[in-house]
C-alpha positions in Angstrom: 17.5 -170.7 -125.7 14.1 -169.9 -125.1 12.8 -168.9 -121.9 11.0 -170.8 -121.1 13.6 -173.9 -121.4 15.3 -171.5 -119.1 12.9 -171.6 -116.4 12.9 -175.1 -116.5 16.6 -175.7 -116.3 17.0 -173.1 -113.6 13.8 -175.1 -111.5 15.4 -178.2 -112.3 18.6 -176.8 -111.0 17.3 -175.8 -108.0 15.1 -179.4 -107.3 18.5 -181.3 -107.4 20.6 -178.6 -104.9 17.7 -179.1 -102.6 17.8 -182.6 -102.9 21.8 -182.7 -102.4 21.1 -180.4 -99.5 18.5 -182.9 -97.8 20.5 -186.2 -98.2 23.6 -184.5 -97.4 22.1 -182.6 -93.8 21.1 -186.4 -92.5 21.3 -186.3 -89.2 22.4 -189.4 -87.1 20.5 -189.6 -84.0 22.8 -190.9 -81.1 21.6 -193.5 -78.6 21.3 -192.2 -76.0 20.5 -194.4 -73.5 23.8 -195.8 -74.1 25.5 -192.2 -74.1 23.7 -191.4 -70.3 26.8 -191.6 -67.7 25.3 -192.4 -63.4 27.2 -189.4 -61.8 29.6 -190.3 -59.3 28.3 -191.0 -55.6 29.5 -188.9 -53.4 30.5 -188.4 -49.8 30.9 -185.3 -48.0 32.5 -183.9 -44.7 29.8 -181.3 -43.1 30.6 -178.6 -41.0 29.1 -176.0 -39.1 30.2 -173.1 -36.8 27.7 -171.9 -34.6 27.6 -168.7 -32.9 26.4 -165.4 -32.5 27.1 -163.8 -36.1 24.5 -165.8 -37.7 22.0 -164.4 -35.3 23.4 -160.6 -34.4 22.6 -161.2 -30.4 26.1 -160.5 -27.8 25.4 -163.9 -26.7 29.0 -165.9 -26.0 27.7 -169.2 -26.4 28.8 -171.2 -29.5 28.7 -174.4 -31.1 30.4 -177.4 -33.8 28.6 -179.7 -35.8 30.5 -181.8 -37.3 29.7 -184.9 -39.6 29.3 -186.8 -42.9 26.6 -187.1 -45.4 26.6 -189.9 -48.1 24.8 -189.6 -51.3 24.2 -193.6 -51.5 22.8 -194.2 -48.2 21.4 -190.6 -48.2 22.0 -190.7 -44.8 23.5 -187.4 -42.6 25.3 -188.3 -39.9 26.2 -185.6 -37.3 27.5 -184.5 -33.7 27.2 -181.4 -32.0 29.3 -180.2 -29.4 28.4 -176.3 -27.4 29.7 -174.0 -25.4 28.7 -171.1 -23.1 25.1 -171.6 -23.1 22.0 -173.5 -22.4 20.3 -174.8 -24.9 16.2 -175.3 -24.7 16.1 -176.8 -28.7 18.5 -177.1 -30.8 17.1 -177.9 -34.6 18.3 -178.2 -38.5 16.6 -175.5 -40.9 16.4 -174.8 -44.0 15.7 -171.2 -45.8 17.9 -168.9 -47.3 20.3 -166.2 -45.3 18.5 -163.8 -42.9 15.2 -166.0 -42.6 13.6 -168.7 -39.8 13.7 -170.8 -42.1 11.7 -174.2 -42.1 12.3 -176.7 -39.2 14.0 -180.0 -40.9 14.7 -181.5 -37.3 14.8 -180.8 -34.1 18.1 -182.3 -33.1 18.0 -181.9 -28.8 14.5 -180.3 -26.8 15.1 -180.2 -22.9 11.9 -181.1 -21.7 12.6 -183.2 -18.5 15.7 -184.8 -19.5 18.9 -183.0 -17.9 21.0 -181.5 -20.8 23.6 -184.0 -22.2 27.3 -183.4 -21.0 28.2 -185.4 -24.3 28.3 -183.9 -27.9 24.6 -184.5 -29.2 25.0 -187.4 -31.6 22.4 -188.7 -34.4 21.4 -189.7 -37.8 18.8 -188.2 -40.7 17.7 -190.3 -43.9 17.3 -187.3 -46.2 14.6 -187.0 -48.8 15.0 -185.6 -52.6 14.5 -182.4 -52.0 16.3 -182.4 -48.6 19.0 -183.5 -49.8 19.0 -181.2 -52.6 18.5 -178.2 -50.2 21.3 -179.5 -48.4 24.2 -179.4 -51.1 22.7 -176.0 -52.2 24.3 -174.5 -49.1 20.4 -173.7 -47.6 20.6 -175.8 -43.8 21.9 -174.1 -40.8 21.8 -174.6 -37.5 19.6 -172.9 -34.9 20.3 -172.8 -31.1 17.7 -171.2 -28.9 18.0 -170.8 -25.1 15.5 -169.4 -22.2 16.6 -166.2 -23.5 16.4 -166.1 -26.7 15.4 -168.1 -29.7 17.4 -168.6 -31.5 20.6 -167.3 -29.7 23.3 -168.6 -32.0 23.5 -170.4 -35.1 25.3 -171.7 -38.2 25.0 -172.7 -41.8 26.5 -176.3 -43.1 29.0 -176.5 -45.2 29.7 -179.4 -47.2 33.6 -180.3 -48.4 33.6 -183.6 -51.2 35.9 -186.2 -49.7 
């Protein structure tokens, strides 16, 4: 053989293995509208134990929030119950460990109404980005008295019912 017959054979070799390569590496493309799954709604149990360690004061005062939070409704549902203390304000934040954090809500402020003798009971319809801050573990809960502010306070915790 010549070689130029080679060249061709060998090019003409090649062509078709590329060919086979293409029409064999078709690639089926999934619907995927049809493959997107809704994530399951869920409910949670919040918590929060308030007290001095989130604050570092030697105050004895302390406090429980206790309450639910549904991802439907996005609607936090809460009561808070304290102890040993006074409050002036007591308010939801959000911000990481250590910091002020941003005020969400102010939950109780004794202006000229006498403080409650009843837990502190209420609701919160929780935007996107709330809500997200919220299962991230970034809320707590900050009581401040004539004293100090804040004196005590807590993060949430969220348990999945």
């Amino acid at each position: 053989m010549s070689k130029g017959k080679n060249k061709r054979l060998i090019t003409g070799i090649g062509i078709v293995l590329m060919l086979f390569c293409m029409v064999s590496c078709k690639k089926e493309i999934a619907m995927q509208d049809e493959a997107k799954i809704k994530p399951p709604i869920r409910t949670y149990i919040v918590t929060a134990r308030i007290d001095k360690k989130g604050t570092n004061t030697n105050s004895e005062g302390t406090a429980v929030l206790k309450g639910s939070y549904d991802e439907k409704t996005k609607e936090l549902k809460y009561g808070v119950e304290y102890q040993n203390c006074i409050p002036e304000v007591i308010a939801l934040r959000s911000g990481p460990k250590g910091s002020a954090g941003s005020l969400i809500k102010e939950l109780y402020r004794k202006d000229t109404e006498s403080t409650p003798a009843g837990p502190l009971t209420g609701a919160l319809k929780l935007s996107p980005l709330q809500e997200r801050n919220l299962l991230k573990g970034q809320w707590f809960v900050a009581v401040s008295t004539i004293l100090m502010s804040p004196e005590i306070s807590g993060v949430l915790t969220l348990k999945q019912k």
